[in-house]
matplotlib code that plots the C-alpha trace (Angstrom):
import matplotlib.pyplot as plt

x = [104.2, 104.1, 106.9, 107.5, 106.2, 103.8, 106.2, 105.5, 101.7, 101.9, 103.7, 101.7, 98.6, 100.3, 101.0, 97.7, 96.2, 97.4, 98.2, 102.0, 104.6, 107.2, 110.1, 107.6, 107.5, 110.8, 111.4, 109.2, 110.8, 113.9, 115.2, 116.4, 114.2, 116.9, 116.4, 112.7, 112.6, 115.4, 112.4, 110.3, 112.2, 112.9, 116.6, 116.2, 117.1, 115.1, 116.0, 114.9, 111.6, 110.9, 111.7, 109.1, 106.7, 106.7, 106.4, 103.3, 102.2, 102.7, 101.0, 97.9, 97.2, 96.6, 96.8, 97.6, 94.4, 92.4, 93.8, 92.6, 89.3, 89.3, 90.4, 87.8, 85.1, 86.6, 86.9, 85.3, 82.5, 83.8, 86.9, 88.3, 90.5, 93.8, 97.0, 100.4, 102.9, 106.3, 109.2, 112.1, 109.6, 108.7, 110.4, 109.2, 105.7, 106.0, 103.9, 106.9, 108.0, 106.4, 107.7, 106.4, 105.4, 102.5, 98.8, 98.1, 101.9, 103.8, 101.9, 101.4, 99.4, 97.4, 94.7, 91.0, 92.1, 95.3, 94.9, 95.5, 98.6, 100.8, 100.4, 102.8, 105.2, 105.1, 108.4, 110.7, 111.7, 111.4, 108.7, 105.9, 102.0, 101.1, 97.5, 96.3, 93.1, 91.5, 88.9, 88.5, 86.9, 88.2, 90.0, 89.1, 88.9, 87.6, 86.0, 86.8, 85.0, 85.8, 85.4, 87.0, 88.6, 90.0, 91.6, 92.7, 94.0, 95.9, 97.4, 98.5, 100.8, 102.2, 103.3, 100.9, 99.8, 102.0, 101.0, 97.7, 99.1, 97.2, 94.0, 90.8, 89.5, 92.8, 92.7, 89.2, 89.8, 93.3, 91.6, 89.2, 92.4, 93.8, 94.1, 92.7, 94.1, 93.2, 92.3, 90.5, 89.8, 90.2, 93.6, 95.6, 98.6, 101.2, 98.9, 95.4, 98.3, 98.8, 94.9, 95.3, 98.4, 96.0, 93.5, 96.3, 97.5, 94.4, 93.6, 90.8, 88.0, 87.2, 83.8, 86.3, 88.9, 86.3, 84.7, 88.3, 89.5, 86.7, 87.9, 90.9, 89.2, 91.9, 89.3, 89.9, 93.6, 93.4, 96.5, 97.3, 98.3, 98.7, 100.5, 97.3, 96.3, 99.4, 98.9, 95.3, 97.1, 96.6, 99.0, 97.6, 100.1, 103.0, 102.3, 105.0, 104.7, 106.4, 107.8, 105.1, 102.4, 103.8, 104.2, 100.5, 99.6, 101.5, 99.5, 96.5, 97.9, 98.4, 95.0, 93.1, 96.1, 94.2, 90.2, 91.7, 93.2, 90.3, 87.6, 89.3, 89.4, 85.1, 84.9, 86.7, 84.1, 81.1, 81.4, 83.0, 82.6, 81.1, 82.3, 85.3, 89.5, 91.5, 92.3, 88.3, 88.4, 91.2, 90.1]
y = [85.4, 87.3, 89.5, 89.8, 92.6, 91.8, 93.5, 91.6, 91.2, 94.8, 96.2, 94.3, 95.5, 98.9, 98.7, 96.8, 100.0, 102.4, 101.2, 101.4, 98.4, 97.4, 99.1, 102.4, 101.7, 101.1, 104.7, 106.3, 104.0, 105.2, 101.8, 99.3, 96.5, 94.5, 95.6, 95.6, 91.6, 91.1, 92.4, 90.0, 87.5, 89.8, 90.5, 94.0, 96.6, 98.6, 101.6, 99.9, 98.7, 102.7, 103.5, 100.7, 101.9, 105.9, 105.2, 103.5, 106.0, 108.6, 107.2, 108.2, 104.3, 104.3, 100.7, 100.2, 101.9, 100.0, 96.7, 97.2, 97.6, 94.7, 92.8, 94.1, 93.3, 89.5, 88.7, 85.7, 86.1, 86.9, 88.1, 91.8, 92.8, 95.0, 96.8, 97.1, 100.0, 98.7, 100.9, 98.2, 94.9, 92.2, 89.0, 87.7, 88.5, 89.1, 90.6, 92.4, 94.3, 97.2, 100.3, 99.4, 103.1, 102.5, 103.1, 99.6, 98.6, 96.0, 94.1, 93.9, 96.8, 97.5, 99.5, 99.5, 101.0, 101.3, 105.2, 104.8, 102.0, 104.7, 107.9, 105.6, 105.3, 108.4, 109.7, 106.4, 105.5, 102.3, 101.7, 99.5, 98.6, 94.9, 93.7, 90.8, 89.5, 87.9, 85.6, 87.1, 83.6, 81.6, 85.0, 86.8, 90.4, 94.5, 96.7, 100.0, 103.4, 106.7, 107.3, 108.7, 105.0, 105.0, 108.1, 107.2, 103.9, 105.4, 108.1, 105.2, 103.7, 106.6, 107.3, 110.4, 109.6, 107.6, 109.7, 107.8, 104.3, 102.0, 104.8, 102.8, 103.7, 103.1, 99.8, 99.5, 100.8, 98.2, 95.2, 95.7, 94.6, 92.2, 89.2, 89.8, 88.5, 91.6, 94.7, 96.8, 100.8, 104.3, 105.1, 107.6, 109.2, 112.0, 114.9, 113.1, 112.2, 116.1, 116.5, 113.6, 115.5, 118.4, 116.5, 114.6, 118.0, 118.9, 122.2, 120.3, 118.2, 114.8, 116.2, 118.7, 116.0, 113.2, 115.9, 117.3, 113.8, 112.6, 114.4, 112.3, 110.1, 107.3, 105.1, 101.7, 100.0, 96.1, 95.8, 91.6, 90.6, 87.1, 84.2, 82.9, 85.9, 86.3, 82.6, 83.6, 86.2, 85.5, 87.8, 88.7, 90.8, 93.3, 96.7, 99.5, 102.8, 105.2, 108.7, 110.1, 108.3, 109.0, 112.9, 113.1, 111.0, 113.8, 116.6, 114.6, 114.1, 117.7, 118.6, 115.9, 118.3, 120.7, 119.7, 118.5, 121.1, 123.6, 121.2, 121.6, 125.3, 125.1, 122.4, 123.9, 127.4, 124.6, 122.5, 124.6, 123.5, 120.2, 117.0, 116.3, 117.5, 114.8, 115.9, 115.1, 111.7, 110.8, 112.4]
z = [79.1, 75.8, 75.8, 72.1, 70.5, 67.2, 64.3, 61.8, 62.0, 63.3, 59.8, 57.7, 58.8, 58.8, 54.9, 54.4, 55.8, 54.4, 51.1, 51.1, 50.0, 52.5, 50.9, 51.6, 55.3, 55.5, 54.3, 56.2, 59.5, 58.3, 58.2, 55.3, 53.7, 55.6, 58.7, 58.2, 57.5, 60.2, 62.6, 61.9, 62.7, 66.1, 65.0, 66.1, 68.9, 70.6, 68.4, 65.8, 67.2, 67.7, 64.6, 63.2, 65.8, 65.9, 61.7, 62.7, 64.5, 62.5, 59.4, 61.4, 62.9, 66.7, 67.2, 70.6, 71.5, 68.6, 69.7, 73.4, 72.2, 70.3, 73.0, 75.5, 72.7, 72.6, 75.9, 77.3, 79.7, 83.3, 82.1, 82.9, 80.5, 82.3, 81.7, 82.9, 82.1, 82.0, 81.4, 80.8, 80.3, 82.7, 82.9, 86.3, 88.0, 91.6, 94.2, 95.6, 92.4, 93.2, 95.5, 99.4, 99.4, 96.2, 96.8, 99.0, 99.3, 97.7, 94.7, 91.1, 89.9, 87.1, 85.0, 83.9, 80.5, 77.9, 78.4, 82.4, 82.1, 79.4, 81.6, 84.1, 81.8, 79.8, 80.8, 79.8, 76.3, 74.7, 77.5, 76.6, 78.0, 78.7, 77.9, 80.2, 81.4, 84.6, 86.0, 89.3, 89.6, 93.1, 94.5, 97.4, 96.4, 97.5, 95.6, 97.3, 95.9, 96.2, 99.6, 103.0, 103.7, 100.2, 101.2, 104.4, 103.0, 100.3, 102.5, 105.2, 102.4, 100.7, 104.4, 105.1, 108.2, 110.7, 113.4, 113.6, 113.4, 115.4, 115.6, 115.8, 112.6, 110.7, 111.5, 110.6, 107.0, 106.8, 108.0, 104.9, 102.6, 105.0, 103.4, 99.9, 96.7, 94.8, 96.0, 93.3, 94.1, 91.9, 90.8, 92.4, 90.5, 91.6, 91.1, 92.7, 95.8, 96.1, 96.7, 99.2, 100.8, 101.8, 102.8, 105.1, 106.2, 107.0, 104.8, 103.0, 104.0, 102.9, 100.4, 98.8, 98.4, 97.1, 94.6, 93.2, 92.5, 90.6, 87.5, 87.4, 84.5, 85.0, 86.1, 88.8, 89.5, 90.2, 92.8, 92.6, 96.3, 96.4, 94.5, 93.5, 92.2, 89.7, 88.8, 87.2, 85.0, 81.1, 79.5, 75.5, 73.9, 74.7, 73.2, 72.4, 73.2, 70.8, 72.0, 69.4, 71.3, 74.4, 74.0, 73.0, 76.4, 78.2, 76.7, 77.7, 81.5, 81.2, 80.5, 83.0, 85.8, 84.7, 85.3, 88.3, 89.6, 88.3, 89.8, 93.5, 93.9, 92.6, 95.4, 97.4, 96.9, 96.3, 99.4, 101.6, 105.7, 104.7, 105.4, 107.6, 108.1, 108.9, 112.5, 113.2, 111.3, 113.9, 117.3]

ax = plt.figure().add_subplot(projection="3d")
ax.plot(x, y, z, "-o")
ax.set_aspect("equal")
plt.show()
């Protein structure tokens, strides 16, 4: 596992780039030639790693994003390139890291895109995204859309709707997963689980749900269930996430909020009486 973020490759190009010495970046990092070479020989803090990185950032380079395209471009044939948010770092992969109350329970969870992995850890510092890639090659696995039994699925693990444990259709919809090394469906974060919450509660209907959470723009998660699924895992670099970087992620989370939450009420105007409330899914 790469866990070692790229400084010195990283400054280079930085200087390279922008047309800057060393002793320059060190300035503008606030941080002394010293300390600068001391990093690349990863003698360094995590202070000192932000420094490095938000003077990155700053200079105008956006290479977390650049990089993940160049990886997507360079990946081998049959590969899906994904990424993992990681507030403190990850020394161990396990299929029981995660909170038993995520989107499809315990597993290891991750995106379609960089832009998706760093809205999960926007609020921690000295947080960090993990780029990895996977044959899906040998591994049993779901491709779930945006549908009702996404939905209902979802809504079973966040712990929406116990009442209807061991309901026909439930089971239907869990039996789908049962078993599979990776279950791949449309992320849901805090604010898409709110739209799910009133479909649960049963003041929306599942076409006005559907429609509203189609503006999310955070694209599929790939949740890893099974030890042979980890196994597969090819992890390509670490990537830190600066407070600059991650601020400007916030105002874009902020924004998607808003198409969200403006898409819903048209939906809700647009598609009014059509589909079905939750009470008639499970009656």
């Amino acid at each position: 596992m790469k866990n070692k973020f790229e400084i010195k490759k990283d400054i280079l190009a930085a200087c390279e780039a922008t047309l800057i010495s060393e002793e320059d970046f060190a300035k503008k990092a606030d941080i002394s030639l010293g300390t600068l070479h001391d990093a690349y020989k990863g003698i360094c803090n995590l202070r000192t790693v932000e420094k490095i990185y938000g003077a990155i950032y700053r200079l105008g380079l956006r290479f977390n994003v650049v990089k993940s395209e160049l990886y997507k471009e360079s990946l081998l044939k049959d590969n899906i390139l994904l990424f993992h948010g990681s507030k403190e770092g990850i020394n161990k992969l396990s299929i029981n890291g995660s909170r038993d109350n995520c989107d499809f329970g315990n597993g290891f969870y991750c995106s379609e895109s960089y832009s998706s992995a760093i809205c999960f850890v926007e609020p921690y510092d000295y947080s960090s995204v993990y780029v990895l890639s996977i044959d899906l090659d040998d591994l049993s696995y779901i491709n779930i859309p945006a549908s009702l039994e996404w939905m209902i699925i979802v809504c079973y693990f966040r712990g929406m709707i116990n009442k209807y444990e061991g309901h026909p259709f439930l089971k239907s919809c869990l039996d789908k997963i049962k078993d599979k090394d990776v279950i791949i469906a449309p992320i849901a974060d805090n604010r898409m689980f709110q739209i799910m919450r009133d479909f649960g509660e049963g003041n929306i209907t599942d076409i006005e749900a559907i429609h509203a959470l189609s503006a999310s723009r955070l694209g599929n998660q790939y949740v890893f269930k099974s030890e042979k699924a980890l196994n597969k895992i090819n992890f390509l670099e670490r990537l830190y996430c600066s407070s600059d970087e991650r601020k400007d992620s916030m105002l874009s989370t902020i924004d998607r909020k808003n198409v969200i939450d403006t898409k819903l009420r048209l939906a809700k105007r647009e598609f009014r009486n059509q589909g079905v409330y939750i009470d008639e899914v499970f009656k």
